[in-house]
Short mmCIF file of the C-alpha atoms (twelve columns), coordinates in Angstrom:
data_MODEL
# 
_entry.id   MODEL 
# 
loop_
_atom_site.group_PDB 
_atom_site.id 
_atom_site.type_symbol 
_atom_site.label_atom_id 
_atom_site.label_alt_id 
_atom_site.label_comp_id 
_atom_site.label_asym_id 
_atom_site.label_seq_id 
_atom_site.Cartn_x 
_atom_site.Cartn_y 
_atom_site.Cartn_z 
_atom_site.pdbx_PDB_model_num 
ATOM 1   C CA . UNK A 1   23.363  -7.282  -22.826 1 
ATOM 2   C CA . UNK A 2   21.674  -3.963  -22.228 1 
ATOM 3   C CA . UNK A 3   20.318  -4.325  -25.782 1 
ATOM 4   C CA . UNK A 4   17.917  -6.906  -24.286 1 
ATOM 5   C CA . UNK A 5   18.042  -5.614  -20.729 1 
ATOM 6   C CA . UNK A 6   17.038  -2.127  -20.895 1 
ATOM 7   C CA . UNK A 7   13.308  -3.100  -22.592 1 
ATOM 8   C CA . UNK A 8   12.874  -5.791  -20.460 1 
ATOM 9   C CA . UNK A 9   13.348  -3.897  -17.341 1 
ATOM 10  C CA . UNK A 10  10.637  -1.442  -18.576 1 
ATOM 11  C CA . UNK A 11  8.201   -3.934  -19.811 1 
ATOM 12  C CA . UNK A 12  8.298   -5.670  -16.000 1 
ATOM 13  C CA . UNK A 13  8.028   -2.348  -14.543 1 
ATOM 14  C CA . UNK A 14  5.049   -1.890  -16.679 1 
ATOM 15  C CA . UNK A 15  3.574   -4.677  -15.996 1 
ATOM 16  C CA . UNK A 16  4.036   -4.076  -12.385 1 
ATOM 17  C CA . UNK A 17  2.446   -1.292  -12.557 1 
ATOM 18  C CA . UNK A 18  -0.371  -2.610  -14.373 1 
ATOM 19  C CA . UNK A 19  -0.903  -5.405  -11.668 1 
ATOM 20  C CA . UNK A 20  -0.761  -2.558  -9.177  1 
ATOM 21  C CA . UNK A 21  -3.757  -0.483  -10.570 1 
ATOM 22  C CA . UNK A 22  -5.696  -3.921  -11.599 1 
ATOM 23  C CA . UNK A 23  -5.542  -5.412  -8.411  1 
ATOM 24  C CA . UNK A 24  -6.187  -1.850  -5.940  1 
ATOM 25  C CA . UNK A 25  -9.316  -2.380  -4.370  1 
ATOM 26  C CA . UNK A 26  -11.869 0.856   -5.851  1 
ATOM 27  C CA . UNK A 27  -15.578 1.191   -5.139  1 
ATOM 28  C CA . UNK A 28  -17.319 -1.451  -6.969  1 
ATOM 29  C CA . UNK A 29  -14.157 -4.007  -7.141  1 
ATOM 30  C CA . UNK A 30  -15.446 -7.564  -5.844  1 
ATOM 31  C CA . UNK A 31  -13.782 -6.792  -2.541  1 
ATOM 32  C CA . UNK A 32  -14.858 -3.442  -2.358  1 
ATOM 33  C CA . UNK A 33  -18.427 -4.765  -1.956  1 
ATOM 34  C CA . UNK A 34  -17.195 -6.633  0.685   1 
ATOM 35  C CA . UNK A 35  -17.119 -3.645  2.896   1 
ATOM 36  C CA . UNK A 36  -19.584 -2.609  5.329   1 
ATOM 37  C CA . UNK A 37  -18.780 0.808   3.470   1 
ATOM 38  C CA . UNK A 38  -16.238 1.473   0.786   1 
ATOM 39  C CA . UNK A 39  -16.836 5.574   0.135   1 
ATOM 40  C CA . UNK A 40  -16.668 7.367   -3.579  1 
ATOM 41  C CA . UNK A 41  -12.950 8.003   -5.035  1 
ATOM 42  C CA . UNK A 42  -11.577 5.593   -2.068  1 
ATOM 43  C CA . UNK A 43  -8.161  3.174   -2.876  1 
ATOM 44  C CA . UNK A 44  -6.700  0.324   -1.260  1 
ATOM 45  C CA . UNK A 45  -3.347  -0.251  -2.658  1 
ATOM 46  C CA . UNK A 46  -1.825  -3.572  -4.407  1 
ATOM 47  C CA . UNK A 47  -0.704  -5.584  -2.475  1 
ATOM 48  C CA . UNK A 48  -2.520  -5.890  0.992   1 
ATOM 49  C CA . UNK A 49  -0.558  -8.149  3.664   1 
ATOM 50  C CA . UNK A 50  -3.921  -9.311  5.443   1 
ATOM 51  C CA . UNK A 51  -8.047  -8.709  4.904   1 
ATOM 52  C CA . UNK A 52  -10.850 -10.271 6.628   1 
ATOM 53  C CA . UNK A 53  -14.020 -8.735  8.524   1 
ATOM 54  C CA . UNK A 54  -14.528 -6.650  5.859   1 
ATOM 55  C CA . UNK A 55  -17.983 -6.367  6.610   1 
ATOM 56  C CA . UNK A 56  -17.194 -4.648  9.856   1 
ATOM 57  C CA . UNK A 57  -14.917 -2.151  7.906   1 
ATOM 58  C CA . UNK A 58  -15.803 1.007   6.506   1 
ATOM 59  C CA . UNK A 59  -14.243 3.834   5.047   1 
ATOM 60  C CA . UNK A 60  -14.802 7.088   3.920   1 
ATOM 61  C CA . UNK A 61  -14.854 8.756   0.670   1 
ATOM 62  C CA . UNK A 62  -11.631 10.058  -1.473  1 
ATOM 63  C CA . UNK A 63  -9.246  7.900   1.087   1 
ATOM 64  C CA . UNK A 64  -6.193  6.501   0.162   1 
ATOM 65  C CA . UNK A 65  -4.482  3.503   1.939   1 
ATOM 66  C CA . UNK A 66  -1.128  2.349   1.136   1 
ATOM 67  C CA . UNK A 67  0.144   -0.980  -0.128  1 
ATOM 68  C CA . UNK A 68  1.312   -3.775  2.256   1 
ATOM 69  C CA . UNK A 69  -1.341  -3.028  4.733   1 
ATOM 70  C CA . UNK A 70  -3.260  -5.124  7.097   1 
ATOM 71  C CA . UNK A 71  -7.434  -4.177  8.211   1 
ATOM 72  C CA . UNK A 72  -8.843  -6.720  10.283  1 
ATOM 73  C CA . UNK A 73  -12.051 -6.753  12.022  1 
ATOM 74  C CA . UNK A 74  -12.761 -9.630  14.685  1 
ATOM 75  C CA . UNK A 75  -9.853  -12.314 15.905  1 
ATOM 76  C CA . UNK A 76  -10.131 -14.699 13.104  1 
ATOM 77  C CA . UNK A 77  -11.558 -14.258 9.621   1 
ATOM 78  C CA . UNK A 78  -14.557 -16.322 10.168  1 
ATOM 79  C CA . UNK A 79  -15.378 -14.851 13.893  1 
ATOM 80  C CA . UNK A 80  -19.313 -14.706 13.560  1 
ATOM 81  C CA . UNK A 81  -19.251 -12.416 16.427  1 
ATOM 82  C CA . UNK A 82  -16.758 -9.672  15.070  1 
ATOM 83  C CA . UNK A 83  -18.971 -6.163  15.605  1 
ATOM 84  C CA . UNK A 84  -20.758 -4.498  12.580  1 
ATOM 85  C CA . UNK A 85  -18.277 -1.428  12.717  1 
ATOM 86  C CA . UNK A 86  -15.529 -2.706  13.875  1 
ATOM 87  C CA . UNK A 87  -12.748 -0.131  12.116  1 
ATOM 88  C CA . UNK A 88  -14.207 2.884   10.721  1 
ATOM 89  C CA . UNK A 89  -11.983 5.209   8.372   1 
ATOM 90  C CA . UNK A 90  -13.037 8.732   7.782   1 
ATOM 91  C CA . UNK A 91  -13.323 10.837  4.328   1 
ATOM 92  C CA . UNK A 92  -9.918  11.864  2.973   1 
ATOM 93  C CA . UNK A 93  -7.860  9.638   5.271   1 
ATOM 94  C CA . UNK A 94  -4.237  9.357   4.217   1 
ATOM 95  C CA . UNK A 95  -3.141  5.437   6.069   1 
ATOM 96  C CA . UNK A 96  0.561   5.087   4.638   1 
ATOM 97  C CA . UNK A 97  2.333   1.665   3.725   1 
ATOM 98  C CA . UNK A 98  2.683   -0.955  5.717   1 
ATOM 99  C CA . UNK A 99  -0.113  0.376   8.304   1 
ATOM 100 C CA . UNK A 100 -1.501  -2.296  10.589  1 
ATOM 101 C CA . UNK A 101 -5.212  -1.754  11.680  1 
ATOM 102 C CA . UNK A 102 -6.688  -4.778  13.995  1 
ATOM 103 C CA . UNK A 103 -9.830  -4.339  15.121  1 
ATOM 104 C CA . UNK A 104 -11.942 -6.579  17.987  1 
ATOM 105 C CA . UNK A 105 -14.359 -4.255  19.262  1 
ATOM 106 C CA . UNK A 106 -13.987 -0.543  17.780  1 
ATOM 107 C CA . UNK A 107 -11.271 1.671   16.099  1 
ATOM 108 C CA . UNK A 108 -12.498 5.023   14.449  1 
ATOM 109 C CA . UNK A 109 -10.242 7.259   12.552  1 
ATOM 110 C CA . UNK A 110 -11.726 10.668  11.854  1 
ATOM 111 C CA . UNK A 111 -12.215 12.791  8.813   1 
ATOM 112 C CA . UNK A 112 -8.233  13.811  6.985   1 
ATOM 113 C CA . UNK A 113 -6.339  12.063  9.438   1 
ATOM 114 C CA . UNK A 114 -3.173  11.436  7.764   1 
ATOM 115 C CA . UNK A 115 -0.605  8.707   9.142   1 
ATOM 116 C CA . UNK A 116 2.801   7.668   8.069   1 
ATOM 117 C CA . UNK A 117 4.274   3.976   7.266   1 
ATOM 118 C CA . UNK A 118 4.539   1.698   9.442   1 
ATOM 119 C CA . UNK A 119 1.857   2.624   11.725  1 
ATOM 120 C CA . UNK A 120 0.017   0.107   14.466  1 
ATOM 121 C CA . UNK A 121 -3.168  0.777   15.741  1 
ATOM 122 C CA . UNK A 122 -5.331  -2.055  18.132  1 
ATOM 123 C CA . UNK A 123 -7.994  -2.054  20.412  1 
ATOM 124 C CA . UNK A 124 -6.757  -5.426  22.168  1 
ATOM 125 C CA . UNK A 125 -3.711  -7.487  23.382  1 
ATOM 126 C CA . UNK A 126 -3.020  -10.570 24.641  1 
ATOM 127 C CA . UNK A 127 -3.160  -11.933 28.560  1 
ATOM 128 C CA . UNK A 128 -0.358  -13.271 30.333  1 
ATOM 129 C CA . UNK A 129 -1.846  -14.259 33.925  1 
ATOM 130 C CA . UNK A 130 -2.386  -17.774 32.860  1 
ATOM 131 C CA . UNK A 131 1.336   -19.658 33.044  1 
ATOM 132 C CA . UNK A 132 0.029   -22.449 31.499  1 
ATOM 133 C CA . UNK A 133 -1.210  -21.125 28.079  1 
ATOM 134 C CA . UNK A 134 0.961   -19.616 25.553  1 
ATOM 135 C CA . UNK A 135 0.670   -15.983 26.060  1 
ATOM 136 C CA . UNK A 136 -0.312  -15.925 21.757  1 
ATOM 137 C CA . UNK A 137 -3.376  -18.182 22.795  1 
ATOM 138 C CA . UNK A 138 -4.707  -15.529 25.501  1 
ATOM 139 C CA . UNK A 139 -6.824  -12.634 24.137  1 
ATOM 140 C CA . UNK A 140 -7.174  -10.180 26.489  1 
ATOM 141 C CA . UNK A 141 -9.794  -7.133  26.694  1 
ATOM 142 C CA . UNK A 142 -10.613 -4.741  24.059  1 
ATOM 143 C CA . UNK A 143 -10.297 -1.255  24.843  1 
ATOM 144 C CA . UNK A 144 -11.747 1.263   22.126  1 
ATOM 145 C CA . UNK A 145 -9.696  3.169   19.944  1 
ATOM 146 C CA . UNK A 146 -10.447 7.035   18.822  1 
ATOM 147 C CA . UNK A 147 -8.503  9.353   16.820  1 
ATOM 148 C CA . UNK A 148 -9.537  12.700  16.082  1 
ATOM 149 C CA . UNK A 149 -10.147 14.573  12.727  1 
ATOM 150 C CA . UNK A 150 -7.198  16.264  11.033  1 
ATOM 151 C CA . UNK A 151 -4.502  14.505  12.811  1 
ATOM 152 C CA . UNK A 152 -0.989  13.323  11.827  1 
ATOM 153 C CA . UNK A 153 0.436   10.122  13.223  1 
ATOM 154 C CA . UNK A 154 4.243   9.891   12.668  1 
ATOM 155 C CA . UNK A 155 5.722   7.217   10.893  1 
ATOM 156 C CA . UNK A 156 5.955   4.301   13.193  1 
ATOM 157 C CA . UNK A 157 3.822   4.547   15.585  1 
ATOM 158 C CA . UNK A 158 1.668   2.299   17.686  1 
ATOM 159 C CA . UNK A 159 -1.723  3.076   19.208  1 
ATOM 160 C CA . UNK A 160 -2.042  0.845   22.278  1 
ATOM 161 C CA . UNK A 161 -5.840  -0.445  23.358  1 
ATOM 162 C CA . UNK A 162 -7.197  2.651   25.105  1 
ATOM 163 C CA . UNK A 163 -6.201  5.580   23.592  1 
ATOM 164 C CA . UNK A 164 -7.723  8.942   22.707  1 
ATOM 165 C CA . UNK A 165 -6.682  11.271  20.443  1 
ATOM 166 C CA . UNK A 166 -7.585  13.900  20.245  1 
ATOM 167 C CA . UNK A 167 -8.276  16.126  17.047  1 
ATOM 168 C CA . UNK A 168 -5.484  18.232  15.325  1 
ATOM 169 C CA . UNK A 169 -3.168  16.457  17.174  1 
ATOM 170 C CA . UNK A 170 0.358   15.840  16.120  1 
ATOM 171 C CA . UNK A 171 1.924   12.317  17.389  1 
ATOM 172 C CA . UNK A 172 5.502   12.300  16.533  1 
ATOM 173 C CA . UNK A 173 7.358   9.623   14.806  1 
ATOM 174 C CA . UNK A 174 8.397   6.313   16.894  1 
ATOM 175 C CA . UNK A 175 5.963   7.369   19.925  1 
ATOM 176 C CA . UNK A 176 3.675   4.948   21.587  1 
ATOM 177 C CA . UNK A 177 0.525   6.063   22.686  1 
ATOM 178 C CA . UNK A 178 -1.077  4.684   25.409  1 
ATOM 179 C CA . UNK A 179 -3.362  6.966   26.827  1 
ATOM 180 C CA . UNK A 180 -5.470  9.987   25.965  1 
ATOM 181 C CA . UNK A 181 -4.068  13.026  23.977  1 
ATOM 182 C CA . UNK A 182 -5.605  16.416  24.220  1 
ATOM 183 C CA . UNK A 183 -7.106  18.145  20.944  1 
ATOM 184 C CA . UNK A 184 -4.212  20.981  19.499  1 
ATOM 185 C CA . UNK A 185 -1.633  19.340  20.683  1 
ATOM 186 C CA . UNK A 186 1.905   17.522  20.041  1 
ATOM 187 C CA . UNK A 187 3.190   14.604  21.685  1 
ATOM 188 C CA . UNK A 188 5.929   12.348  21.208  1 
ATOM 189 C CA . UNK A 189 8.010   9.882   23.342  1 
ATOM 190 C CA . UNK A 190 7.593   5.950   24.784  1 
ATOM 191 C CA . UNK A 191 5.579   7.044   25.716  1 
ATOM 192 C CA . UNK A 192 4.032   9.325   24.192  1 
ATOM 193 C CA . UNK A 193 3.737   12.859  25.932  1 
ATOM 194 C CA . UNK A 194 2.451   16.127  25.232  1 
ATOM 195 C CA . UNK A 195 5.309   18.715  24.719  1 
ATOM 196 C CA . UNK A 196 3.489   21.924  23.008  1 
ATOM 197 C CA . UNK A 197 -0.213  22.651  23.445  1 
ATOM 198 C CA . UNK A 198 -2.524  25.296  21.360  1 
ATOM 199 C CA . UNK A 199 -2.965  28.297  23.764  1 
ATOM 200 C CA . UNK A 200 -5.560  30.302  21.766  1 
ATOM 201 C CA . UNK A 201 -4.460  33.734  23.124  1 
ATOM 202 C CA . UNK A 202 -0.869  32.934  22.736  1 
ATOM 203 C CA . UNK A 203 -0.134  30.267  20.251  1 
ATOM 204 C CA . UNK A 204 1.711   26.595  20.548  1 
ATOM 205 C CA . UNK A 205 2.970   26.509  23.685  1 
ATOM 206 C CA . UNK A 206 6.003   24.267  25.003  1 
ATOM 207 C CA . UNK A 207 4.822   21.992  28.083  1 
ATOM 208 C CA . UNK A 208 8.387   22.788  29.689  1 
ATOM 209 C CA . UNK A 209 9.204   26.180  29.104  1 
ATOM 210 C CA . UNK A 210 6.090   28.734  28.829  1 
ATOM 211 C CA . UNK A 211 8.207   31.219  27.110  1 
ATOM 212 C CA . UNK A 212 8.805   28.955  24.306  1 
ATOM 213 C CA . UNK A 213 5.337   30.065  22.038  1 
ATOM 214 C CA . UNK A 214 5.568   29.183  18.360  1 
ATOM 215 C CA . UNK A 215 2.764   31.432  16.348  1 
ATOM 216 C CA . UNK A 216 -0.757  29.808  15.481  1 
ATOM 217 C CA . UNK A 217 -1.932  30.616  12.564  1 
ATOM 218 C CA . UNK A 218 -4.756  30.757  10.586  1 
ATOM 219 C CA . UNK A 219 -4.868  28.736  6.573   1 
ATOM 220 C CA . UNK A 220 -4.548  31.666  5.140   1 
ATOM 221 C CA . UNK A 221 -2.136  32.979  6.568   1 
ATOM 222 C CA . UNK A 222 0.387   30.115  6.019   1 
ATOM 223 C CA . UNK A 223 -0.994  30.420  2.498   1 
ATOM 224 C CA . UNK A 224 0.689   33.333  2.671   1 
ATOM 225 C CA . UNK A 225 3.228   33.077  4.117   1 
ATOM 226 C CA . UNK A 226 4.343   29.686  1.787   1 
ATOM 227 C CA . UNK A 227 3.566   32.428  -1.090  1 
ATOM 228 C CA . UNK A 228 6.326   34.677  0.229   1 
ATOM 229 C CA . UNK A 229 3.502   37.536  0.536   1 
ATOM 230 C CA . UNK A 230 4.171   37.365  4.566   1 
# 
């Protein structure tokens, strides 16, 4: 039995992996021209769950989103009044697995913002004031969406309508954000709160205890310091 199981096992792999690169979505892929922009050295892993506004979409160059994941501009795919830039995903973006991006009126990611899997981010929710209607059937307001340049969002995440964050922020894993987060900061929680902020003079400073400072420090020297020369 392993005789005939061992090369088949590798030949599906292979061919999985060969679906995989054939069907990622790369500038100048039929969906790729889709996009409102689709930026130099971008990917868009095999398989995505769910695609449509594409036209209100557009993302940056050398970006990489992971497989399983759902962009959607508009509430339906054939909403004629979804907005022209919708979601809008900066250069050298890191959106893990499984990420869920839903767009109505505006969600914009900055520049090497880097997320984990599982990640939910929407500018809108549904109603619930009207008993008579099924609460799925009631789309409420949209709220803008912002997150800052070079920030990390924690695996698992959700971004409620609303939010801010700020940039070089880090949102722990599991939090829910539902309001706005100040640049150089960390935040975690349901929801989510700031616990250290970025005291220039002093360094990362806990929100509790002000004698709990962990150092700033510059790229080169955590360069460094990962070098063992510190």
């Amino acid at each position: 039995m392993s005789l005939i199981r061992r090369p088949a096992n590798r030949a599906i792999h292979a061919v999985h992996r060969w679906i995989r690169r054939t069907g990622a979505v790369v500038p100048g892929t039929y969906l790729a021209d889709r996009f409102g922009t689709f930026g130099a050295r971008s990917l868009l892993n095999f398989p995505v769950a769910t695609l449509f506004g594409e036209r209100g979409i557009h993302i940056g160059s050398e970006t990489l989103i992971g497989p399983y994941s759902t962009l959607s501009v508009g509430h339906t795919p054939d909403d004629v009044h979804a907005p022209e830039r919708g979601l809008v995903i900066g250069d050298r973006c890191v959106i893990g697995a499984r990420a869920i991006l839903t767009a109505h009126e505006s969600i914009v990611i900055g520049d090497d913002v880097w997320f984990g899997q599982n990640v939910f981010v929407s500018d809108a929710s549904h109603g619930y004031q009207d008993v008579e209607t099924p609460i799925g059937l009631q789309l409420g307001w949209a709220h803008p969406v912002e997150i800052g340049a070079g920030t990390w969002i924690g695996h698992g995440v959700i971004v409620l309508p609303g939010s801010r964050i700020g940039r070089n922020v880090v949102i722990g894993g599991g939090s829910v954000v539902g309001g706005d987060i100040p640049d150089h900061s960390v935040a975690v929680g349901v929801p989510a709160k700031v616990v250290r902020r970025l005291d220039p003079a002093k360094g990362w400073v806990s929100s509790t205890d002000p004698g709990d400072v962990r150092p700033a420090w510059t790229a080169e020297q955590a360069a460094r310091l990962l070098s063992g020369e510190e």
